[in-house]
N, C-alpha and C positions, 0 to 999 in steps of 0.2 A: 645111888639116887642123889645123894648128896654134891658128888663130882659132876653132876649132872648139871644140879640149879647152879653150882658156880658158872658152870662154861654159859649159861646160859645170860646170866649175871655179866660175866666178861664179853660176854657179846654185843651184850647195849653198849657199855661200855664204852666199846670199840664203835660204835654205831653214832651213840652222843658225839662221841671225842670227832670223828669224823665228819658229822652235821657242824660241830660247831665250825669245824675250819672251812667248810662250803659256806656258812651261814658271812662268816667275818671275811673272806675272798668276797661276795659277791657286796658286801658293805661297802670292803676295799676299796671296789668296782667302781658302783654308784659315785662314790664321793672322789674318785679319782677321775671319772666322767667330767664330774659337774667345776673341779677344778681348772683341768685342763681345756674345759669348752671357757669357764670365764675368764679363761688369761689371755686365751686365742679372739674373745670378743672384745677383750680390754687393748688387744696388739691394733685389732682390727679401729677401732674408734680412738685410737689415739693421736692420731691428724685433727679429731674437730678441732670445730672453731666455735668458743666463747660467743657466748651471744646476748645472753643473760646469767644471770645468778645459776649457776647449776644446770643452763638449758645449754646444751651444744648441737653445731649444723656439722653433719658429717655426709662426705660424698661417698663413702663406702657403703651406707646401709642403705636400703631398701623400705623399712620398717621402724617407727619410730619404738623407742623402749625404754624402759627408766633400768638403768646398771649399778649396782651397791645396795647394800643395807647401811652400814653405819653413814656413810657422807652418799645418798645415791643422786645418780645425776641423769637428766634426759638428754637424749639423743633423737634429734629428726633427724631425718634425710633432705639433701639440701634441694630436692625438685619439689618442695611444699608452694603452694602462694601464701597470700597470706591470710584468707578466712579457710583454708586448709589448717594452715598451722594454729591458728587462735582454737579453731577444734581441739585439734591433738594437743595443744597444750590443756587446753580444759579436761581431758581425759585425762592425762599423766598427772595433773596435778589434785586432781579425783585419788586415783592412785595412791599417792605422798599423802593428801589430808586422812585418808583410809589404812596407811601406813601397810598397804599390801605390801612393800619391799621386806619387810619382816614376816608376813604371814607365809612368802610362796617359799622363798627357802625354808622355815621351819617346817610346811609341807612337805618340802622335798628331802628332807631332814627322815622325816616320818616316815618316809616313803622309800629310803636307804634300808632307813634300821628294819625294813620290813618289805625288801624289795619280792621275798618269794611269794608274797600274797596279793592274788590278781584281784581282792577289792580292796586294797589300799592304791592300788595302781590304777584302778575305776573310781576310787574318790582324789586322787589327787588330779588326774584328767579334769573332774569337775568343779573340786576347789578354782582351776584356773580359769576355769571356761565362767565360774559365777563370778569371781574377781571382778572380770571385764567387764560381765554383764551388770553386776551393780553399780562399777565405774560411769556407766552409759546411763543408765537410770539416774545416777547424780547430777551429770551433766545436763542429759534432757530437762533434768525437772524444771530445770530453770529458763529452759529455750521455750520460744514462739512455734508456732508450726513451720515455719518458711524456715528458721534456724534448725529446726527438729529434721527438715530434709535437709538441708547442708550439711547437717552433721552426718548424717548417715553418708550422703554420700563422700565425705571425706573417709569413711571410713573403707569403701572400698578401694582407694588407689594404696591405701597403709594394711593391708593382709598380705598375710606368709604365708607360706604353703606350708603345713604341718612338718614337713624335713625340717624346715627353718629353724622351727620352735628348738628343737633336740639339737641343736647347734650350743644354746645354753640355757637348762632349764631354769637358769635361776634369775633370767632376766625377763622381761614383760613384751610379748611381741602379741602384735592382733590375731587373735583364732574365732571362729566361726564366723565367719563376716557375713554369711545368708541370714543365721539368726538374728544375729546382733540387731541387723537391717527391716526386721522384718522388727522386733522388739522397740525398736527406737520409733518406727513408721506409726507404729498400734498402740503407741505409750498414751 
């Protein structure tokens, strides 16, 4: 009975020791994802062009986004005019005063060390989606009604297609552009 409860002892054992190296492979994962998508967006946007303080005009991107935590910098796309871009910039630098460059990767941080559980992968979905959302509430607060529609509609020629986003999660790209639009219109 005795030989019994060990093997059964050495079984966990064997069970733990084998969870943990799935648990730390798929940590690996995440954080070798999120690496190698921010190198490949730092290759991609390193032709901008300087425009301001931290603001750069790049013809590769499609979506404007703020890239770093410790020094971050924005990126438009350079087919903006220019009450497009006085938007976008009032959003991204919403962003920077809210200092979300630090929040979304400690999210995604969170969301590594715990990648196997499908509601941390359900809250960090919506950490990103309120980000934005409260970013646009900043801005609006302070816009007219006539500004409150330009703003939205600048906002639909700067949406990504969900693929986009998982290109680097650790950078800020526009998601849900139907809400956003409809939130901004009813603010």
């Amino acid at each position: 009975c005795l030989s019994r409860g060990l093997g059964d002892v050495y079984k966990r054992q064997v069970w733990a020791y084998l969870a943990g190296w799935v648990w730390l492979i798929g940590l690996g994962a995440m954080l070798l994802y999120a690496l190698v998508s921010y190198l490949r967006l730092r290759r991609r946007v390193s032709v901008s062009l300087p425009i301001q303080d931290h603001i750069y005009l790049c013809d590769a991107i499609s979506s404007p986004f703020i890239l770093g935590v410790v020094k971050p910098r924005i990126y438009l796309p350079s087919g903006l005019d220019e009450v497009q871009r006085q938007n976008v910039l009032a959003h991204e630098q919403a962003h920077l005063a809210r200092r979300d460059h630090w929040w979304k990767p400690l999210g995604y941080l969170v969301l590594a060390i715990h990648w196997f559980n499908p509601l941390v992968w359900i809250a960090y979905i919506l950490l990103c989606r309120d980000i934005e959302l409260a970013c646009d509430e900043k801005v609006i607060r302070e816009l007219n009604q006539s500004e409150s529609i330009s703003y939205s509609e600048t906002l639909l020629p700067c949406s990504v297609n969900r693929r986009t986003i998982l290109v680097c999660p650790l950078a800020f790209g526009e998601v849900g552009v139907k809400e956003r639009v409809k939130r901004v219109l009813n603010y």
